[in-house]
N, C-alpha and C positions, 0 to 999 in steps of 0.2 A: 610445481610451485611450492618452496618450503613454507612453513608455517612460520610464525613467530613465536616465540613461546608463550603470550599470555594464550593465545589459544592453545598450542600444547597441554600448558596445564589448564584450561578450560574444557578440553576433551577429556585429562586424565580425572580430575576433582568431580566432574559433572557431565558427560557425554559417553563413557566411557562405550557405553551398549550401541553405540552409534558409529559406524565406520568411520577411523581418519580418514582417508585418501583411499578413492573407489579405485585408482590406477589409470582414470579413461579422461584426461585432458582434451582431446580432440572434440567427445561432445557427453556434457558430463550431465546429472542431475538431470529432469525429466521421468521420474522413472515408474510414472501410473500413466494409466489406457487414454486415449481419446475421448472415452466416454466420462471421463470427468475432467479433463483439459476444457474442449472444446465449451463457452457460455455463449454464443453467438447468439444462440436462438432462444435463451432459458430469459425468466424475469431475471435481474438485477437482486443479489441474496440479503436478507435484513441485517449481515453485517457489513455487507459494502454500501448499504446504505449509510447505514450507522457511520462510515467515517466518509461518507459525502456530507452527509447534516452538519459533522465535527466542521469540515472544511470549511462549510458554508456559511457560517458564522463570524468571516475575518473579510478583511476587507483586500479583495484577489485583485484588484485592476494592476497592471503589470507583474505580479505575480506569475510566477510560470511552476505548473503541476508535471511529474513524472507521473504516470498511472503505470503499471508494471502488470502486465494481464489485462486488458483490454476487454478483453467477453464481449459483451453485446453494446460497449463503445457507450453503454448509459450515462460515463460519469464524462464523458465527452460533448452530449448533448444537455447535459443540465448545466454545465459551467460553460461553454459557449459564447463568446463574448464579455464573458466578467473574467474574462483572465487572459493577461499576456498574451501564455500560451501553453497547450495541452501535449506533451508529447509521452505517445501510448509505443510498448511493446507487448506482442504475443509472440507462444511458439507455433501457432494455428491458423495455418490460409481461410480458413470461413472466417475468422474474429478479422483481419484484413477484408474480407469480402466486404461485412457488414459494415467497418469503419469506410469504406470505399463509398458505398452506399449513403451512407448519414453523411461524409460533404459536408461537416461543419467548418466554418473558419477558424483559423489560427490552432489546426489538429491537428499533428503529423503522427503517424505511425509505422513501425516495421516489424519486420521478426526478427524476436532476441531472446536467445537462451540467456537469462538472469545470473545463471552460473558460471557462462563462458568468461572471455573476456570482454574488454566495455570496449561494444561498438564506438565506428568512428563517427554514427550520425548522431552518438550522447555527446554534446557540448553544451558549454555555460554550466551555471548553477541552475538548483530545481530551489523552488521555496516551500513545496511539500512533492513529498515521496509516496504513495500510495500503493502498497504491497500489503494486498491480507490475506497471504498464502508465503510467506516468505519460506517455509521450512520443510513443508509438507509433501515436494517433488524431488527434495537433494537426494543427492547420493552419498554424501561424503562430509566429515567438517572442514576439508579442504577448499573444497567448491563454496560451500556454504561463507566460508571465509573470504572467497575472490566478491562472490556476490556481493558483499556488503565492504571492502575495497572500492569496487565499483559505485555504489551507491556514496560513500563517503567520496569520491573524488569529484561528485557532481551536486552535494548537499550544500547550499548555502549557508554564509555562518551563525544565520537565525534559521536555518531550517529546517523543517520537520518531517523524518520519517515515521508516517500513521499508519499502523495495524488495528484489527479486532479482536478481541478474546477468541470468538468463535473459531476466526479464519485462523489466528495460529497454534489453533489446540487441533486442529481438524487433519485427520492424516483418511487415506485411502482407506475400505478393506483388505484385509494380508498387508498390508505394509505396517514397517516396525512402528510400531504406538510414541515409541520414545524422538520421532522425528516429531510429533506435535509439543510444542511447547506452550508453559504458563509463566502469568508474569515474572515471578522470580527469575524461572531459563533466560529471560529476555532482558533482566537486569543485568545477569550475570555474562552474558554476552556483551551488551553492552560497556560494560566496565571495561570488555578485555579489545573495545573496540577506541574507547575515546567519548564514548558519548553518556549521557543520562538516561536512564530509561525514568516514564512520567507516565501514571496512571491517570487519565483525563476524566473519567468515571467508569461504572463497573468492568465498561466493554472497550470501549477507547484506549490505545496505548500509544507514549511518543517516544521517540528515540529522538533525539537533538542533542546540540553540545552545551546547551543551559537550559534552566527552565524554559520552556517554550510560551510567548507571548500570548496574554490573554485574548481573544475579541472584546474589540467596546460595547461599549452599552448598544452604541446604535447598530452596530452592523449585525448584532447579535438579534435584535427587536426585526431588521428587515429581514432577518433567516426565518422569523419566527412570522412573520407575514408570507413570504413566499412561500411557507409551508401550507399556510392555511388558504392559500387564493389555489392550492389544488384541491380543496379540500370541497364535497358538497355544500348548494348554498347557506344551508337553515345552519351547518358546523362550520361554517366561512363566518356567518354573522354573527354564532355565540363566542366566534375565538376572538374574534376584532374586539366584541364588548369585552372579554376577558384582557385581550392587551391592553386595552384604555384606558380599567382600571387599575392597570398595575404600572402601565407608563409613569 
């Protein structure tokens, strides 16, 4: 798969230390153990929470979510019915097990190397994207390239793909440091992709093709109640008196 040149010169200016083209098309990018693929059975990590919260703030009804990494299918069962619809890929039979399991409605999910080319069960547009490990299993800025090809040919034209600082600075042990990227990397890919990069706050990152849409006031106020009715009751009571007086 040739390149274009703004990535060209986006590997030469800024990726350099980073392989163009790993040479393995057939099946490419993947390239750390099971033992940190595999989240089936782990908690949900405080950065993929942090862009479920982000999410959760807009108002999802017909809304349809890509998830990209599936793990333990968490961000499947918390959006469950406030949205269209959820469609998860992994590269890991357990993260299918578990999704098989949970049986939420309106979930589909299958296995999909991110890097390959775009399955034929990816149709429509997505109105968010949800990848926060986008960098950190490539091989190649080839692959890396197809990846987000793929993702643009399924992004709606208000829509948002969301990362975390965390998840895309985070690389393996032994693997090369310079696959994790910071927001600049991520500006500067973005530019050579067509879209914006948009820092939401510290940890929050968007890629879209314009500023991305605020949430309103209210749907923002009910993210911030359904936070708190998980919350203990005596910290459920003083948050409620807190949004009251700030309503």
């Amino acid at each position: 798969m040739p390149l274009n040149p703004a990535w060209l010169e986006l590997h030469r200016s800024r990726f350099e230390a980073l392989p163009l083209d790993c040479g393995n098309d057939d099946s490419p990018g993947i390239v750390y153990t099971p033992e940190f693929r595999d989240w089936s059975d782990k908690a949900t990590t405080p950065d993929q929470l942090r862009i479920e919260r982000y999410i959760d703030r807009f108002a999802l009804r017909s809304r349809r979510v890509l998830h990209v990494g599936i793990g333990n299918s968490g961000l499947a069962k918390r959006f469950s019915g406030r949205v269209g619809e959820i469609v998860g890929t992994t590269i890991d039979d357990t993260d299918i097990e578990v999704a098989n399991r949970v049986a939420v409605p309106g979930y589909i999910f299958f296995i999909h190397n991110k890097y390959a080319l775009i399955p034929r069960q990816l149709q429509g547009k997505f109105d968010f994207i949800v990848e926060n490990n986008p960098t950190s299993a490539c091989c190649c800025i080839t692959h890396l390239a197809r990846m987000f090809d793929n993702y643009l040919a399924v992004l709606a034209e208000d829509g948002q793909i969301v990362t975390d600082r965390l998840g895309l600075a985070w690389t393996p042990p032994d693997r090369n440091s310079r696959w994790g990227f910071d927001f600049d990397d991520l500006s500067a890919l973005a530019a050579a992709i067509g879209l914006g990069a948009w820092r939401i706050n510290r940890n929050t990152y968007v890629l879209s093709k314009s500023a991305p849409a605020r949430p309103t006031a209210s749907t923002a106020l009910r993210s911030v109640l359904r936070r708190l009715a998980r919350l203990p009751g005596r910290a459920l009571n003083r948050g409620r008196r807190l949004v009251g007086r700030r309503a």
